[in-house]
Backbone and ligand atoms as CSV (ligand in chain L), in Angstrom:
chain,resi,resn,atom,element,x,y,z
A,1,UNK,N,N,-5.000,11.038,-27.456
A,1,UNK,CA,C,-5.328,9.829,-26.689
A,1,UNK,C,C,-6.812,9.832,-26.375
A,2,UNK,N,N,-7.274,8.932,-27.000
A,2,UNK,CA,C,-8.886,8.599,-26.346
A,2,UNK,C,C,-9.136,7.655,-25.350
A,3,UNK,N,N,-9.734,7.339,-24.602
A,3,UNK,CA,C,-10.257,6.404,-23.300
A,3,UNK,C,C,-11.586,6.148,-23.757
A,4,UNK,N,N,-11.585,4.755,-23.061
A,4,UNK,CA,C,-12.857,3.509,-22.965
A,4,UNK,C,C,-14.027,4.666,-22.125
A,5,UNK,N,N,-13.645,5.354,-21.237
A,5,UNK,CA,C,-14.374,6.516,-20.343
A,5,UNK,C,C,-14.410,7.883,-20.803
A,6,UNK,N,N,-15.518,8.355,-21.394
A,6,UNK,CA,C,-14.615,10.103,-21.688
A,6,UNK,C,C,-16.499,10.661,-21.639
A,7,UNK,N,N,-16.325,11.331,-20.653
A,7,UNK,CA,C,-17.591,12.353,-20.635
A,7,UNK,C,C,-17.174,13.667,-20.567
A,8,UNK,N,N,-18.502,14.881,-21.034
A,8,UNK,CA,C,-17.951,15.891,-20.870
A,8,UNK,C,C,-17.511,16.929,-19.742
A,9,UNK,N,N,-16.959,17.999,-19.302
A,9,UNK,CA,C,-16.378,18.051,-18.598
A,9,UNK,C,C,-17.454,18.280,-17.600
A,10,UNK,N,N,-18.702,19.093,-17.899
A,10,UNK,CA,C,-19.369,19.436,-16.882
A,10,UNK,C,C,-20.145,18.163,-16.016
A,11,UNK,N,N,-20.138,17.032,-16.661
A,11,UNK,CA,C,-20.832,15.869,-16.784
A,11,UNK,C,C,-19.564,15.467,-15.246
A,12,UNK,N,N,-18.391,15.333,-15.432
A,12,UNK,CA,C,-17.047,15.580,-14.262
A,12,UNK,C,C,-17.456,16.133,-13.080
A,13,UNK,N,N,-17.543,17.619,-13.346
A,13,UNK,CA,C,-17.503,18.200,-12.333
A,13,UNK,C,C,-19.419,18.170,-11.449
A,14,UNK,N,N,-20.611,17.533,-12.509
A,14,UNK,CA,C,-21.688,16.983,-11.053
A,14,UNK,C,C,-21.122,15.922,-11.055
A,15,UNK,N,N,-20.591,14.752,-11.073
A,15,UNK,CA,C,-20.061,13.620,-10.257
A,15,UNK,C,C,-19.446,13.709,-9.430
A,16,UNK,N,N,-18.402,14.338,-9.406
A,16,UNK,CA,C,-17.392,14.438,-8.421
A,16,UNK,C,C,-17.425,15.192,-7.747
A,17,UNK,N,N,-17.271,15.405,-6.751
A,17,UNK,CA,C,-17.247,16.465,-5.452
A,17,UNK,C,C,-15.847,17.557,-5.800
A,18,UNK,N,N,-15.954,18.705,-5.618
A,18,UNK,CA,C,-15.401,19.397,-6.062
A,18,UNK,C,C,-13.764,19.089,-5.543
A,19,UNK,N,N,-13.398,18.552,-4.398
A,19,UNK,CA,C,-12.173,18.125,-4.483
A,19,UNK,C,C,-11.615,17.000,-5.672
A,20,UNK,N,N,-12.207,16.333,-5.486
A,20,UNK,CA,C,-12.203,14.941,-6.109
A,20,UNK,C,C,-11.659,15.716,-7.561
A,21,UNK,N,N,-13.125,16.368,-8.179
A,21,UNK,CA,C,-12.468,17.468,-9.288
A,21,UNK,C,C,-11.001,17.825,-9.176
A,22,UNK,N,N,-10.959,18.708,-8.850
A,22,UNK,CA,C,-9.717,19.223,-8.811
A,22,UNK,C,C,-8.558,18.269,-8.925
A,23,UNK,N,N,-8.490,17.265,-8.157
A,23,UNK,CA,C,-7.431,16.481,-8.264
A,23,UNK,C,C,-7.630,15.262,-9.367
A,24,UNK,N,N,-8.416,14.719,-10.177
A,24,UNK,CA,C,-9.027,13.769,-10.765
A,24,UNK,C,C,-8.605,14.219,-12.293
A,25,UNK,N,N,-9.527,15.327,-12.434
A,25,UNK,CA,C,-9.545,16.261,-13.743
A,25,UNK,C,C,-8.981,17.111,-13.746
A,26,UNK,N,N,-8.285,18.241,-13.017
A,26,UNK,CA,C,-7.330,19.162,-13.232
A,26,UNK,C,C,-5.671,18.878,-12.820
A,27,UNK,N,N,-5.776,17.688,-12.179
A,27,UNK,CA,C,-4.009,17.069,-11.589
A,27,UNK,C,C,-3.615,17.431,-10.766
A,28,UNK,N,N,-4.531,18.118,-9.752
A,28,UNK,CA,C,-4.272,19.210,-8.171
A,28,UNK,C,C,-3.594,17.938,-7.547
A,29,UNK,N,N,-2.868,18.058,-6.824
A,29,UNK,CA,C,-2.509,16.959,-5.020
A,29,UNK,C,C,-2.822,17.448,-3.760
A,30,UNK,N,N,-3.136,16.513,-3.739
A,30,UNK,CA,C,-3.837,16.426,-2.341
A,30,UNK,C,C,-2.842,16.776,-1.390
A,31,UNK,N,N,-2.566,17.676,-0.010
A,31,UNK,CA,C,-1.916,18.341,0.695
A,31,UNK,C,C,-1.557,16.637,0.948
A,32,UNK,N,N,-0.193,16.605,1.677
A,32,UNK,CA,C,0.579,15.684,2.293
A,32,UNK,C,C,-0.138,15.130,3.364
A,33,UNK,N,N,-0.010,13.744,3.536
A,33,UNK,CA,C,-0.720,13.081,5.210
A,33,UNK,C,C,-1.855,13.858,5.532
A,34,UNK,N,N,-2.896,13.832,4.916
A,34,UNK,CA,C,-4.279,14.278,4.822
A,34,UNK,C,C,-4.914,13.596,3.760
A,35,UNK,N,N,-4.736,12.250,3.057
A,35,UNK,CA,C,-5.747,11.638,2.457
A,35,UNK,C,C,-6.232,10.193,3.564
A,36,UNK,N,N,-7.508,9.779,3.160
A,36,UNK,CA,C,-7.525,9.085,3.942
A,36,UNK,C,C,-7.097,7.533,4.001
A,37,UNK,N,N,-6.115,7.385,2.346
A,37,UNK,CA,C,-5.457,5.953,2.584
A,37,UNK,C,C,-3.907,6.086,2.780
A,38,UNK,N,N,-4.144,6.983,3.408
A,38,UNK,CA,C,-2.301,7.338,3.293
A,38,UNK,C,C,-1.408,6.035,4.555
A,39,UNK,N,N,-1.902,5.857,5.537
A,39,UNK,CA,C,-1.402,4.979,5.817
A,39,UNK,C,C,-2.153,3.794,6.132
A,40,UNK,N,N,-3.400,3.378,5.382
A,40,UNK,CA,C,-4.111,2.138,5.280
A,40,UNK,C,C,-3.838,1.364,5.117
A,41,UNK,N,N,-3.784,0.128,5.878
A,41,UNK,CA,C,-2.694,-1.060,5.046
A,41,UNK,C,C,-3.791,-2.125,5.508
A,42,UNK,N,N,-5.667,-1.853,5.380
A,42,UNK,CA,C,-6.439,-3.342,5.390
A,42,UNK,C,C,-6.099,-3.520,3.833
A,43,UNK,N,N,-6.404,-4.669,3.603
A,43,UNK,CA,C,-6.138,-5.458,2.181
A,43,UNK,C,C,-7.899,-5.350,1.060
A,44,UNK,N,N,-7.097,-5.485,0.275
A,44,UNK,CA,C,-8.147,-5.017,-0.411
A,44,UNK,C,C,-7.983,-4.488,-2.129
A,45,UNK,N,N,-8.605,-3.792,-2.630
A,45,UNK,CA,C,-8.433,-3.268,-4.836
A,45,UNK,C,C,-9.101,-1.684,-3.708
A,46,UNK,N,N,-7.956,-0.948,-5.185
A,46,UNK,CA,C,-8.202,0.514,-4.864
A,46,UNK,C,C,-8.462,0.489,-6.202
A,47,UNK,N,N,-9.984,1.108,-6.326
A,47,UNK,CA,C,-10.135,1.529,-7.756
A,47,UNK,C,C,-10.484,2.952,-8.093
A,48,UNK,N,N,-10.347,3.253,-9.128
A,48,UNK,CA,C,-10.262,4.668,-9.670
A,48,UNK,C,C,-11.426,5.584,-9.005
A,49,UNK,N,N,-11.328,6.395,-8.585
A,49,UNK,CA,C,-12.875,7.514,-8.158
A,49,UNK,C,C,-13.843,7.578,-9.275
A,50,UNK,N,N,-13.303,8.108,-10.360
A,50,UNK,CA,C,-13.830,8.804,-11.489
A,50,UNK,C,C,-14.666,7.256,-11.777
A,51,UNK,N,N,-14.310,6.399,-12.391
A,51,UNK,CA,C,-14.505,5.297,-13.466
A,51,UNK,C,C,-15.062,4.270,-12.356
A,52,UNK,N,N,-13.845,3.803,-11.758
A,52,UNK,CA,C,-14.320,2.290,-10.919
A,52,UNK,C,C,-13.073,1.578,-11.660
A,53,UNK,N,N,-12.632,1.742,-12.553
A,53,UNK,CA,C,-11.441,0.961,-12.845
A,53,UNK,C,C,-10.439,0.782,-11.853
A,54,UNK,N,N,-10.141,-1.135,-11.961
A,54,UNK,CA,C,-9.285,-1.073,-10.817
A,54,UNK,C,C,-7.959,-0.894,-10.921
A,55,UNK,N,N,-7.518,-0.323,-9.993
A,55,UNK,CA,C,-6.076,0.421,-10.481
A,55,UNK,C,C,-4.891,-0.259,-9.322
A,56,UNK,N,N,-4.843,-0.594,-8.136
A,56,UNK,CA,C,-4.078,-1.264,-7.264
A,56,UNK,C,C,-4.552,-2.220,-6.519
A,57,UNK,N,N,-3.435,-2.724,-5.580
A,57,UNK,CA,C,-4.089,-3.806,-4.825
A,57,UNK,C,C,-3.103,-3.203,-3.274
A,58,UNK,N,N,-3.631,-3.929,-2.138
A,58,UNK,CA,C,-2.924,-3.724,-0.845
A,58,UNK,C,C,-2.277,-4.737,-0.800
A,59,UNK,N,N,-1.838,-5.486,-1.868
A,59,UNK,CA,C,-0.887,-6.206,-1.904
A,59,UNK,C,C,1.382,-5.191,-2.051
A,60,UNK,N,N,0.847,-4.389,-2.735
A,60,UNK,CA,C,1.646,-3.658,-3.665
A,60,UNK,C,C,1.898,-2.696,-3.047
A,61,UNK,N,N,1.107,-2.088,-1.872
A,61,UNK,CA,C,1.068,-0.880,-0.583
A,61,UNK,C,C,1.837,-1.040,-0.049
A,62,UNK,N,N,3.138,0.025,0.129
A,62,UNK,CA,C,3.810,0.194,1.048
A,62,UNK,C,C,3.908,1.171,1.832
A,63,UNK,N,N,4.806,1.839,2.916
A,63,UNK,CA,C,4.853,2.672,3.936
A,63,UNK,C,C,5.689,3.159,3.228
A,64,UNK,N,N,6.038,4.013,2.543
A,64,UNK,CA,C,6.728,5.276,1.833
A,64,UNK,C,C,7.222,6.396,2.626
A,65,UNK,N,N,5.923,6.798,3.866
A,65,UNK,CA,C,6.562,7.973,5.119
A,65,UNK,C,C,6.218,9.152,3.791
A,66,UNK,N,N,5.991,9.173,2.998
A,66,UNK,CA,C,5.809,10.561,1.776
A,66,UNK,C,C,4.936,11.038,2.096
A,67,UNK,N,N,3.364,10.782,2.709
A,67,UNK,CA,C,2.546,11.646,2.832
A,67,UNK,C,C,1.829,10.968,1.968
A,68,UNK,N,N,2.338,9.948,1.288
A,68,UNK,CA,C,0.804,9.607,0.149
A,68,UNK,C,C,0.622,8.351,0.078
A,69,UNK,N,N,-0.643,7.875,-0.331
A,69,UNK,CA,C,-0.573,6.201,-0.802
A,69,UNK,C,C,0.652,5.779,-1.420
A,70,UNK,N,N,1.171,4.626,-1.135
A,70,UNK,CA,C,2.424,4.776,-2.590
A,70,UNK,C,C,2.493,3.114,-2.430
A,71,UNK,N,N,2.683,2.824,-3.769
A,71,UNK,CA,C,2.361,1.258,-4.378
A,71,UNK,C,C,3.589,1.265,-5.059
A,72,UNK,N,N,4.027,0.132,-5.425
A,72,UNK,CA,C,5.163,-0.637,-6.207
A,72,UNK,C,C,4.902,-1.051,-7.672
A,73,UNK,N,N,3.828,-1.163,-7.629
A,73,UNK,CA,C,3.196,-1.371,-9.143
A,73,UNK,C,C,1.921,-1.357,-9.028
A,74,UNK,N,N,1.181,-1.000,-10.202
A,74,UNK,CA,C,-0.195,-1.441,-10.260
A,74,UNK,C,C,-0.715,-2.761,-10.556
A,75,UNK,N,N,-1.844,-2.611,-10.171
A,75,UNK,CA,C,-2.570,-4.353,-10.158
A,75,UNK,C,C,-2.407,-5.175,-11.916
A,76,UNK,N,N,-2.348,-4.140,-12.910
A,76,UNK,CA,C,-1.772,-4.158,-13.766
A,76,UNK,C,C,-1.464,-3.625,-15.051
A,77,UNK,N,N,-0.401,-3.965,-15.794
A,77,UNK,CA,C,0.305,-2.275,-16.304
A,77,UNK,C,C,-0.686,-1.988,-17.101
A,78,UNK,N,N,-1.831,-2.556,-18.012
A,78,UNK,CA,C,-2.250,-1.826,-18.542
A,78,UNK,C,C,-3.124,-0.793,-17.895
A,79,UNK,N,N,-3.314,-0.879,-16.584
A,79,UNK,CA,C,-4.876,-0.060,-15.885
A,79,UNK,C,C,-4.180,1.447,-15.834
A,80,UNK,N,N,-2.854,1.930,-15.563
A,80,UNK,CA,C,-2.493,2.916,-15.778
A,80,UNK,C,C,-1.699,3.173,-16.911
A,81,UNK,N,N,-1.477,4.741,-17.194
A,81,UNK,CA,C,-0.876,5.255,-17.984
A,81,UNK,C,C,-0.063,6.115,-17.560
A,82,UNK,N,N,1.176,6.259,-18.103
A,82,UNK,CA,C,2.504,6.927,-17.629
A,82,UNK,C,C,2.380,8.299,-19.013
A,83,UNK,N,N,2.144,9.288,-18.243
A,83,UNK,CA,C,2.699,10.175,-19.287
A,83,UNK,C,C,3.742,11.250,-18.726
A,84,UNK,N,N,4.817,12.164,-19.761
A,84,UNK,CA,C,5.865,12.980,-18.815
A,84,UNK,C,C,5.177,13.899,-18.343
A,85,UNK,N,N,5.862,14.572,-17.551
A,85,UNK,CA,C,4.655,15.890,-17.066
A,85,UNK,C,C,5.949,16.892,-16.362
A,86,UNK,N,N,5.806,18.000,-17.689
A,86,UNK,CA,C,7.011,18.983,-17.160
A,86,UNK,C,C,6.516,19.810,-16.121
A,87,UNK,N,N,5.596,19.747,-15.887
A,87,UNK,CA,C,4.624,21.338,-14.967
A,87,UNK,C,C,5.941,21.609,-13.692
A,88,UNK,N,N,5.652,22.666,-13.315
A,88,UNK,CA,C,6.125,23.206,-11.776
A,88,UNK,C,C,7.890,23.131,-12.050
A,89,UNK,N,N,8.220,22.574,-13.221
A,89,UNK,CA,C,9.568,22.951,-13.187
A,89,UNK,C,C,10.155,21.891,-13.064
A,90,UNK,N,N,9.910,20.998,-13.021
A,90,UNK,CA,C,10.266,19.279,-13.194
A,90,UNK,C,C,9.963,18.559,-13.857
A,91,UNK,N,N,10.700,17.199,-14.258
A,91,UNK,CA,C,10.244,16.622,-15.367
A,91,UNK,C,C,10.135,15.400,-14.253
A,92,UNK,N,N,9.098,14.785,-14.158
A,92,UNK,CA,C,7.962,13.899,-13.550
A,92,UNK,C,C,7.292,13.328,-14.593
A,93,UNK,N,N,6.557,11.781,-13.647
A,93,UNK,CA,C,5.961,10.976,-14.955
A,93,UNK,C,C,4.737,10.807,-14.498
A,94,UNK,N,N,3.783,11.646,-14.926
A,94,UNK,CA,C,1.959,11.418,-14.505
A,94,UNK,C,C,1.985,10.046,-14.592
A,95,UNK,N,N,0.746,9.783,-13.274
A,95,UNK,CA,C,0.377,8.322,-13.217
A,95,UNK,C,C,-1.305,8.389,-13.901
A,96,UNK,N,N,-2.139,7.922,-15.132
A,96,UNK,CA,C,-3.582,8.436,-14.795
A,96,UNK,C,C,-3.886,6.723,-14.952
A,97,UNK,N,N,-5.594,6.939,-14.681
A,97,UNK,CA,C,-5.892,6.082,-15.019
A,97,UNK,C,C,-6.347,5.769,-16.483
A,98,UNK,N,N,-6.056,4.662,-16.754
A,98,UNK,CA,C,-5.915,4.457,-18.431
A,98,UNK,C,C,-7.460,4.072,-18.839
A,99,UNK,N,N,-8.433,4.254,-18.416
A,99,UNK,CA,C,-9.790,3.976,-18.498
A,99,UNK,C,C,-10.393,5.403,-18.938
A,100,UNK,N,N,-9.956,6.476,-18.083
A,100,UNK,CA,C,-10.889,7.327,-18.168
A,100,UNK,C,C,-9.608,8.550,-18.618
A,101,UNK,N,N,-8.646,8.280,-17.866
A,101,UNK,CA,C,-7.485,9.608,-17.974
A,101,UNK,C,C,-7.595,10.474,-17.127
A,102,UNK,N,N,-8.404,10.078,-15.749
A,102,UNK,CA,C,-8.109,10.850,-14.583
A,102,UNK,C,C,-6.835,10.721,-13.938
A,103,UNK,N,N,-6.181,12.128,-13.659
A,103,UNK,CA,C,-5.121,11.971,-12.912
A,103,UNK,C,C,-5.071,11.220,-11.558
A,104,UNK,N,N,-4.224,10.646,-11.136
A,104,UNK,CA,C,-3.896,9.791,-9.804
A,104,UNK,C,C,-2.319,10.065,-9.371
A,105,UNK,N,N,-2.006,10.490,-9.671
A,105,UNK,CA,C,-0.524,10.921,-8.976
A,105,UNK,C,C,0.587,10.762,-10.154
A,106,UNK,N,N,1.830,10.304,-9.416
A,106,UNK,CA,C,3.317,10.474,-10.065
A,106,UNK,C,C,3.711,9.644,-9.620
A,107,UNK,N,N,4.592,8.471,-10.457
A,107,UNK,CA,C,5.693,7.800,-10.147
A,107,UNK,C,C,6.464,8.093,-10.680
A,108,UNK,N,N,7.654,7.175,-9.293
A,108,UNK,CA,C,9.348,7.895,-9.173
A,108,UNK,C,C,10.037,6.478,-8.928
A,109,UNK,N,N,11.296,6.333,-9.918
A,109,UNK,CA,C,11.804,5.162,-9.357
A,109,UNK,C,C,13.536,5.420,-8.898
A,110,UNK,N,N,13.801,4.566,-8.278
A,110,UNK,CA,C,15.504,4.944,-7.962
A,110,UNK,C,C,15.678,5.425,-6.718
A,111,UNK,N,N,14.352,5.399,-5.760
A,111,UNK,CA,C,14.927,6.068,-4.882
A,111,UNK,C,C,15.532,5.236,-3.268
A,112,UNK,N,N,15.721,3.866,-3.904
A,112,UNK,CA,C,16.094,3.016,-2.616
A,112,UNK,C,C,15.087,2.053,-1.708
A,113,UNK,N,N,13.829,2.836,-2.114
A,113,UNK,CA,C,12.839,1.538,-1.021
A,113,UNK,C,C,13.066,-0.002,-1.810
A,114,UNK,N,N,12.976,-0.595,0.050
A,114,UNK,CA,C,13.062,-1.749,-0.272
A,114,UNK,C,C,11.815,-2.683,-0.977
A,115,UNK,N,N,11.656,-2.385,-2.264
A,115,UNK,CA,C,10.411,-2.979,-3.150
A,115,UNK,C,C,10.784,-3.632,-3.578
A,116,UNK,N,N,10.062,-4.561,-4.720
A,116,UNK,CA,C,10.606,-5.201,-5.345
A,116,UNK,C,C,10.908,-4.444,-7.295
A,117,UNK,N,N,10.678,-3.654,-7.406
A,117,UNK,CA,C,10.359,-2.768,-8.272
A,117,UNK,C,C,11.282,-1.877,-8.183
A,118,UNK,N,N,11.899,-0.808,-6.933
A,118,UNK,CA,C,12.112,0.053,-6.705
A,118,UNK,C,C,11.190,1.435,-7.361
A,119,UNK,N,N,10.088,1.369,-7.574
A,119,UNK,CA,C,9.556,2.081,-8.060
A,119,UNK,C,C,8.135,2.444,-6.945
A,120,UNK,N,N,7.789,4.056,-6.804
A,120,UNK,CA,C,7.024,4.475,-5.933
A,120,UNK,C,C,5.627,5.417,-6.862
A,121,UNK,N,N,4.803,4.514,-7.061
A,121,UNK,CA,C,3.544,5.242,-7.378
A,121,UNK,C,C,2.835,5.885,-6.302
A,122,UNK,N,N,3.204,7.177,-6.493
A,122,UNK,CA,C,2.875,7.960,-5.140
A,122,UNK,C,C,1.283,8.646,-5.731
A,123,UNK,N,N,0.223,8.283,-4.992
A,123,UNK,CA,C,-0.864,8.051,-5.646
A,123,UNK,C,C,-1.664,9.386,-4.762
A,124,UNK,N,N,-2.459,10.249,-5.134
A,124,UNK,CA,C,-3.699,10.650,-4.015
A,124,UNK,C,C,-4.772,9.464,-3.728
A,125,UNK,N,N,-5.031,10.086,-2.538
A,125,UNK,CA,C,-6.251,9.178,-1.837
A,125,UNK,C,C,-7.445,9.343,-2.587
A,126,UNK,N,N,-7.430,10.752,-3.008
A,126,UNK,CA,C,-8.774,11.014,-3.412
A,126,UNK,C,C,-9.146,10.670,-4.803
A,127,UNK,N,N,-8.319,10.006,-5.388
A,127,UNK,CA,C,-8.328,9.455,-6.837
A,127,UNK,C,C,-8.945,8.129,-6.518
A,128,UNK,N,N,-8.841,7.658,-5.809
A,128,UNK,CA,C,-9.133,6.278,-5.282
A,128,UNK,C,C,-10.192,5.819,-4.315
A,129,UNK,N,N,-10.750,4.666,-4.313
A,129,UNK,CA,C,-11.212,4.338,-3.308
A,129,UNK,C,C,-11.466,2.507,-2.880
A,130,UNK,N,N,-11.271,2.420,-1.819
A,130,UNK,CA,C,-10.535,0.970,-1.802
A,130,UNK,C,C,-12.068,0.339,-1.217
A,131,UNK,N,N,-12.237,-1.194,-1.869
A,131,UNK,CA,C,-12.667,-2.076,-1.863
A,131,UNK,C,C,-12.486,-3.051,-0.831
A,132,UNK,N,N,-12.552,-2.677,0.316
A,132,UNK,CA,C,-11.643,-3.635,1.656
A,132,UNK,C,C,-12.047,-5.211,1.110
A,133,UNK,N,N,-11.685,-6.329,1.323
A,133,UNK,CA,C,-11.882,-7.669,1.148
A,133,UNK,C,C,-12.740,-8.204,2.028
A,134,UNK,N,N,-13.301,-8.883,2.001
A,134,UNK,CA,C,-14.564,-9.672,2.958
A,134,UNK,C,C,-13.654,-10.146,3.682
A,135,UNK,N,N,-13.548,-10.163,5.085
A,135,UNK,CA,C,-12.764,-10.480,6.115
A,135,UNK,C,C,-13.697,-12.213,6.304
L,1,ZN,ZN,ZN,-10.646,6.030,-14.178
């Protein structure tokens, strides 16, 4: 898989702040209820850290109670990419962004929220960063 975004890695790690790293380019998560959009609900586009690609809206934000951003869909399907991801002993479906192929979390569907989707893109904060709307 190639991306519209692809620099080399060290080129990654001076951009990004070494968390950001870790979770962006290596697929780390961010500890639970410690990012800072975890329960943000001003309105607004959350776009990718790495790239700037926009990847959600606070339209699509819901209260999940998980500890993480978590959206119903993205702003739209092509901006992410779903790949499986057996790691840690589970079979999970990476969320990245389809621009660059930085990781952004995992979605899970089936589990009952009232969405319209039933589906929970449980996102890190630190993959993201939101665009509040001109009030
Ligand atoms: Zn990106």
């Amino acid at each position: 898989m190639s991306y519209d975004v692809e620099k080399p890695d060290e080129q990654w790690r001076a951009e990004l702040t070494p968390a950001e790293y870790a979770v962006l380019r290596q697929a780390a998560t961010e500890p639970a209820f410690t990012g800072e959009y975890t329960d943000t609900k001003a309105k607004g586009v959350y776009s990718c850290r790495a790239c700037g690609a926009e990847l959600f809206t606070s339209t699509t934000k819901f209260a999940s109670h998980c500890g993480w951003p978590s959206f119903y869909d993205p702003k739209d399907t092509d901006a992410v990419e779903l790949v499986e991801d057996r790691s840690h002993g589970m079979v999970r479906t990476e969320v990245r962004c389809a621009r660059c192929g930085s990781h952004l979390g995992h979605v899970f569907a089936g589990e009952g929220y009232p969405t319209p989707t039933d589906q929970r893109y449980c996102i890190n904060s630190i993959s993201l960063r939101l665009a509040p709307d001109e009030a």
